[in-house]
C-alpha positions as CSV (number, residue, x, y, z in Angstrom):
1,X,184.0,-98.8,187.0
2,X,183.0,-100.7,184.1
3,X,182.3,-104.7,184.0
4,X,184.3,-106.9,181.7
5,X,184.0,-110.4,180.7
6,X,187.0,-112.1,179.5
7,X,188.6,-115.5,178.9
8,X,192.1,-115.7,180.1
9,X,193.9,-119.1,179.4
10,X,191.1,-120.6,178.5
11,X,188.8,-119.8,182.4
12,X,186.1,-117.0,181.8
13,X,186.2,-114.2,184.3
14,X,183.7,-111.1,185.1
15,X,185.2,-108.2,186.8
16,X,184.5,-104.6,187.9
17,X,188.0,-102.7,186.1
18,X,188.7,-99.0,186.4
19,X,188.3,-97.9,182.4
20,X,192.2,-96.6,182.1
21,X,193.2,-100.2,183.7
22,X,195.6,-101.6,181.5
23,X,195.3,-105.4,179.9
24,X,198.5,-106.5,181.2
25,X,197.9,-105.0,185.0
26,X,194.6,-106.9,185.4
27,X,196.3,-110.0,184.1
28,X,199.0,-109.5,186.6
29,X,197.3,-108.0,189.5
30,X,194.0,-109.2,189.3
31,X,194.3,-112.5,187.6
32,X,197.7,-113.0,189.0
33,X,199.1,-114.1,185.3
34,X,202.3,-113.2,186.3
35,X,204.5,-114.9,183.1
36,X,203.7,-111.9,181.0
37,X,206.3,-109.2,182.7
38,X,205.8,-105.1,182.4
39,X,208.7,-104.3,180.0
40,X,208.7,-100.7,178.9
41,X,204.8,-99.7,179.3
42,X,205.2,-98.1,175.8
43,X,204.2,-100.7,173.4
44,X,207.7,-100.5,172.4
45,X,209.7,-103.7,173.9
46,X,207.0,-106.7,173.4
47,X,208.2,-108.1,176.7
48,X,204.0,-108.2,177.6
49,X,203.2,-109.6,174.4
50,X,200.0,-111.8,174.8
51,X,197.4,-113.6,172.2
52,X,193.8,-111.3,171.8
53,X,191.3,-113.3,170.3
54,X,194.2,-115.1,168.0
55,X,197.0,-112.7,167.6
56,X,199.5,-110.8,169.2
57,X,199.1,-107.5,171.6
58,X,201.0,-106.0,173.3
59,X,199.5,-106.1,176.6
60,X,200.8,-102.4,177.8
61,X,198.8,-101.1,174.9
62,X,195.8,-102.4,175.7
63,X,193.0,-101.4,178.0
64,X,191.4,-104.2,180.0
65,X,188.1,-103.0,179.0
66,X,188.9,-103.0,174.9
67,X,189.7,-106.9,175.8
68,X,185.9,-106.9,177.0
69,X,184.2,-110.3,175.1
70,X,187.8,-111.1,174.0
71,X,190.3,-114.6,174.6
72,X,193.2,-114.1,175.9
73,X,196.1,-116.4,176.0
74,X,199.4,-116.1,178.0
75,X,202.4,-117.6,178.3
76,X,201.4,-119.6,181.0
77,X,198.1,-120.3,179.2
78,X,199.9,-122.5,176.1
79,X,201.1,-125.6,178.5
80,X,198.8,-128.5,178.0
81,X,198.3,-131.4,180.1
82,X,202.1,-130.8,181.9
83,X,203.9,-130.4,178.4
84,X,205.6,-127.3,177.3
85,X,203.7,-126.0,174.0
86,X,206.3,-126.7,170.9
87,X,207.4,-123.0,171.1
88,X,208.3,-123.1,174.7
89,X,210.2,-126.1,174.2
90,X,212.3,-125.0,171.6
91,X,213.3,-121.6,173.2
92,X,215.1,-124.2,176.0
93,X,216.0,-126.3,173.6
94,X,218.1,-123.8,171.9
95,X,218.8,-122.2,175.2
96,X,216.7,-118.5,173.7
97,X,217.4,-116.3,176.3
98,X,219.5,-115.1,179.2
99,X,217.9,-113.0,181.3
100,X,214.3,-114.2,180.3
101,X,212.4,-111.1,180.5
102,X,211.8,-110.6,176.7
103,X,211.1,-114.5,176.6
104,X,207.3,-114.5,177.0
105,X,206.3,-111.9,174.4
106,X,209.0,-113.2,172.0
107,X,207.2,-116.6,172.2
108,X,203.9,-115.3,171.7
109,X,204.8,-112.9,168.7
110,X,206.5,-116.3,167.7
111,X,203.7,-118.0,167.1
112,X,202.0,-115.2,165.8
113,X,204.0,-115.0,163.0
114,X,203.9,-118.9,162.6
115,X,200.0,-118.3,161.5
116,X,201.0,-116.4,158.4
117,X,204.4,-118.4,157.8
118,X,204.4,-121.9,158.9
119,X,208.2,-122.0,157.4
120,X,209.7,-118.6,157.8
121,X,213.1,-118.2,156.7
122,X,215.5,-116.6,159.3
123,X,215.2,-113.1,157.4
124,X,211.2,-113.9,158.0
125,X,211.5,-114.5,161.7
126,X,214.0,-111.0,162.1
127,X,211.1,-109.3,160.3
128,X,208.4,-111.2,162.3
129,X,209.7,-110.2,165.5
130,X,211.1,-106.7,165.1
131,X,208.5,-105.2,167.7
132,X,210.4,-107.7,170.5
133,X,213.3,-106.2,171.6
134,X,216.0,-108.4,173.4
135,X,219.2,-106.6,175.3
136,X,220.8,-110.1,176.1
137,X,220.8,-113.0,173.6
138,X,222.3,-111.3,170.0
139,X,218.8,-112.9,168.5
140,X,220.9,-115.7,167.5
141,X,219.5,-118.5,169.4
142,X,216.1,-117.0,169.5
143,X,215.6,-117.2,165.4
144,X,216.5,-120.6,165.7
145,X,214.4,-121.3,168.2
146,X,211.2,-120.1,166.3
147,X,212.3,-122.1,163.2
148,X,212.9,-125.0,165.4
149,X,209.4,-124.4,167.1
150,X,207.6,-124.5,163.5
151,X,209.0,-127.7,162.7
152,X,207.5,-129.3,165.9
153,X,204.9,-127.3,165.4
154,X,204.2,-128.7,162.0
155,X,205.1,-132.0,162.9
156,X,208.1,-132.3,161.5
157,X,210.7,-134.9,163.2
158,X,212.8,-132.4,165.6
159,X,216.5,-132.4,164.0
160,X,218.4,-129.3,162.5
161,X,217.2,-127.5,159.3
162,X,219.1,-127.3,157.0
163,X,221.9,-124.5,156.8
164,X,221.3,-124.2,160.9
165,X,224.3,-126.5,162.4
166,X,223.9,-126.5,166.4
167,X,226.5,-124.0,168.2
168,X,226.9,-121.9,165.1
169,X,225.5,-118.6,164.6
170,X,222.8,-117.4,162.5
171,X,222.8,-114.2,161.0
172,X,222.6,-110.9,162.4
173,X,220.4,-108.9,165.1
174,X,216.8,-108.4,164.6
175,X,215.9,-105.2,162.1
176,X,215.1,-102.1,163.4
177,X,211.6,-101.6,163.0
């Protein structure tokens, strides 16, 4: 067993973790972060994406012990105060998924991307996410949910951008990495 000390949503934790434990099982199982599903177990769907110390990782590809010293933030963790973080709120807004399962990690490697490119352009956002698979939504409603979440994340009054008239579809699917 190895100790690990790790902050998770912003609450520091010290556990005992078996070294082949993996990041997204002791956020599950032993921290009970349940918002951040078990896609693939590959590294190849993104469905577990999470935030390590600032930027995105896909939790199946992680050992909880290489997250030792790290912070970790969720899905769950980006809430504040009762109000949905400007991402989440956009991805209902714009009604970003189906099924939901991809949801979580497409959020996080949404706002990921938003650190490098506060203003991506929908090829951008394709590109941005192509490690986030979806079988459900036709990426559609997902790319313009990210560009609607960087406007309210940079403040800008919420409203449509231009070239992106509600209802009407935007581009193609995601690139294939």
């Amino acid at each position: 067993m190895s100790r690990i000390t790790v902050t998770v949503d912003g609450v520091a934790y010290e556990e005992e973790v078996e070294p082949r434990l993996l990041l997204v099982h002791f956020l599950r199982d032993r921290l009970g972060r349940t918002g951040t599903p078990i896609g693939c177990d590959t590294g190849n769907c993104g469905s577990c994406t999470v935030m390590l110390d600032g930027r995105s990782a896909k939790s199946c590809s992680v050992l909880a012990v290489q997250a030792d010293g790290s912070d970790v933030v969720t899905v769950e963790g980006l809430a504040s105060g009762g109000e949905l973080h400007p991402m989440q709120r956009a991805f209902h807004e714009e009604h970003a998924l189906q099924c939901g399962y991809c949801t979580p990690g497409m959020i996080m490697a949404a706002i990921d991307l938003l650190q490098d490119d506060p203003d991506p352009s929908e090829e951008a956002v394709r590109q941005g996410l192509e490690g986030n698979l979806c079988r459900c939504t036709g990426y559609c409603t997902i790319v313009r949910a990210v560009r609607r979440g960087a406007r309210a994340m940079s403040g800008e009054p919420p409203g449509e951008a231009a070239g992106e008239a509600a209802g009407e579809p935007v581009g193609e699917g995601v690139a294939a990495p």
